[in-house]
N, C-alpha and C positions, 0 to 999 in steps of 0.2 A: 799091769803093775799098779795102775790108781796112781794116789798120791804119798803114797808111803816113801819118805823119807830111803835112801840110797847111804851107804853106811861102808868107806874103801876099807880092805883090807891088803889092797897089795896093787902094784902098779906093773905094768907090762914093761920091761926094757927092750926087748928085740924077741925075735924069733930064735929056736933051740932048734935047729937040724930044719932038714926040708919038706916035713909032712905039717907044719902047721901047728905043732907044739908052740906055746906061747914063755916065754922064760920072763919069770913074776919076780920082781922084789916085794920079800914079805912085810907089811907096815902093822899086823897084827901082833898083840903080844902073847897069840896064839895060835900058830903056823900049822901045827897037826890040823887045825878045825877044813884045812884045803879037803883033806883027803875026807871030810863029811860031807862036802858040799855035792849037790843035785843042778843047781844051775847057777849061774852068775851074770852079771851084768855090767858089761865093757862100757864104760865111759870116755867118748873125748868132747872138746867143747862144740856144741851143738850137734853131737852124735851119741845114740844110746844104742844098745842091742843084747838081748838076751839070749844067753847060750846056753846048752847041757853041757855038765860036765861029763867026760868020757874015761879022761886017765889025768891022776896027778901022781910024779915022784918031785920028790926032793934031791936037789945036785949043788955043792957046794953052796948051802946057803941060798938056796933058791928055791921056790914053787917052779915045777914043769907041768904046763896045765895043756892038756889037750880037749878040745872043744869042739863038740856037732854041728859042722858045716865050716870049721876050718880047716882046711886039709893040704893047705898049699904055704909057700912060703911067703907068694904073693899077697895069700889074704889075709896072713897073720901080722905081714911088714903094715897093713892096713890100721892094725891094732897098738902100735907102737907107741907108748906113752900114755897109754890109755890107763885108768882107773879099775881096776879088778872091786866090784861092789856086790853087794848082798842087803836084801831090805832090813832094818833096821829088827823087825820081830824076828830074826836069824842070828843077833848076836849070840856069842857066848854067857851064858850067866858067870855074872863075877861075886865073889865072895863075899859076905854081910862085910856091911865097911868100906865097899870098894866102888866107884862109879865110874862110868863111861862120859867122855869127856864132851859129847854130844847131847848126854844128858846134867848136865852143869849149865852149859852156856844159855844164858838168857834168865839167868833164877836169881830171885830178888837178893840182895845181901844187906844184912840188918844187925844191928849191936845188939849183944844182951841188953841193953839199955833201952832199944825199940828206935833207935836211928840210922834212918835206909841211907846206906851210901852208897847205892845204883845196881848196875846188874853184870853180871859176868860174863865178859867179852870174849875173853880167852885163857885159858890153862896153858901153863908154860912149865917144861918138864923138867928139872934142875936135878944135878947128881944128889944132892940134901933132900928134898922134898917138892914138889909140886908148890907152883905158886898162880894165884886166883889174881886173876886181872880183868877188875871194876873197871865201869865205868860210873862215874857219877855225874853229878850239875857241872859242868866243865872240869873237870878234872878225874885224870887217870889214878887208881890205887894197886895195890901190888900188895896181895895178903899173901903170909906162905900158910899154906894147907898142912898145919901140924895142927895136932889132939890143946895145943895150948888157943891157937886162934880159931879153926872151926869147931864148934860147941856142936850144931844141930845141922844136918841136912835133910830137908823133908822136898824129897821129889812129887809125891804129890800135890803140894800147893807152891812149889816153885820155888823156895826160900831156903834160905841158909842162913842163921844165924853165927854170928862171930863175934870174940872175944877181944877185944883192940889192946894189944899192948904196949908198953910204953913206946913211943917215938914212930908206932908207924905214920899216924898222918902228920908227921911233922916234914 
C-alpha cells in the first residue's frame, strides 16, 4: 500500500449470516461505488488488512460485503467496527464546485483583502450549508461555505480565499 493516504467509506457493524458476509454501514455519499470496488482495506486501531472483494448487495440500507479469506462468522465477528477504506486515488470524482473534505482540511484561508486567518481544521456539515472551521493565532473561526464568503478555492497551492461579512469575527 506505501503511504497513500486510507480514505473510509463505510464502517463494519457485525456480521450478515454465517459464511462471513460483513454487514457495512455506508458513510459515502456514494453507495453504488461498493459494487466497483476490487479490493478494500479493514481498519481497526493498530490493525490493517487488505481484502478482495467477492460479492456486494445492498439490504435495507446496508452494504453486504463478502471478502477472500473471510468465510466464517468467527473471522468476520474479527472485523467488528472496523473502517471499510479505499486509497485515496479510488475516490469518486465530484463535480466542478464540489470538494472532498479530506482535501479542504489543512488549506491556508485568507481575505480578499490578503489577511491569513489560519487553516482549516474541520468541515462541519449543517442542514443550510457547510461551515469551515479555522484555526487561527489562538482562536477558533467558523465561516459558512456559501458563494457570498468563499470567493476562491485553489487545491493546488493549498488556499482559499474568503469574503468576511459583516459580524463574522465579532
Amino acid at each position: 500500500m506505501g503511504s497513500e493516504p486510507l480514505i473510509s467509506i463505510g464502517v463494519v457493524t457485525r456480521p450478515h449470516g454465517r459464511k462471513g458476509e460483513l454487514r457495512v454501514k455506508i458513510l459515502t455519499d456514494f453507495p453504488d461505488r461498493f459494487s466497483l470496488l476490487e479490493r478494500v482495506y479493514l481498519t481497526l486501531p493498530g490493525r490493517i488488512a487488505e481484502y478482495e472483494v467477492s460479492n456486494v448487495r445492498y439490504h435495507q440500507g446496508f452494504c453486504l460485503m463478502q471478502l477472500v479469506g473471510i468465510d466464517s462468522i468467527e473471522e468476520a465477528n474479527k472485523w467488528a467496527l472496523a473502517y471499510v477504506q479505499i486509497l485515496q486515488d479510488e475516490v469518486m470524482p465530484l463535480p466542478e464546485g464540489a470538494y472532498y473534505i479530506f482535501d479542504l482540511i489543512g488549506c491556508s484561508v485568507v481575505t480578499d483583502a490578503g489577511v491569513k486567518l489560519g487553516e482549516i481544521v474541520d468541515v462541519l456539515t449543517t442542514a443550510a450549508n457547510d461551515v469551515y472551521v479555522v484555526q487561527g493565532e489562538g482562536e477558533e473561526i467558523l465561516l459558512p461555505a456559501t458563494k457570498e464568503v468563499v470567493k476562491n478555492i485553489d487545491l493546488s497551492n493549498r488556499s482559499i480565499t474568503v469574503s468576511l461579512l459583516p459580524g463574522i469575527l465579532d
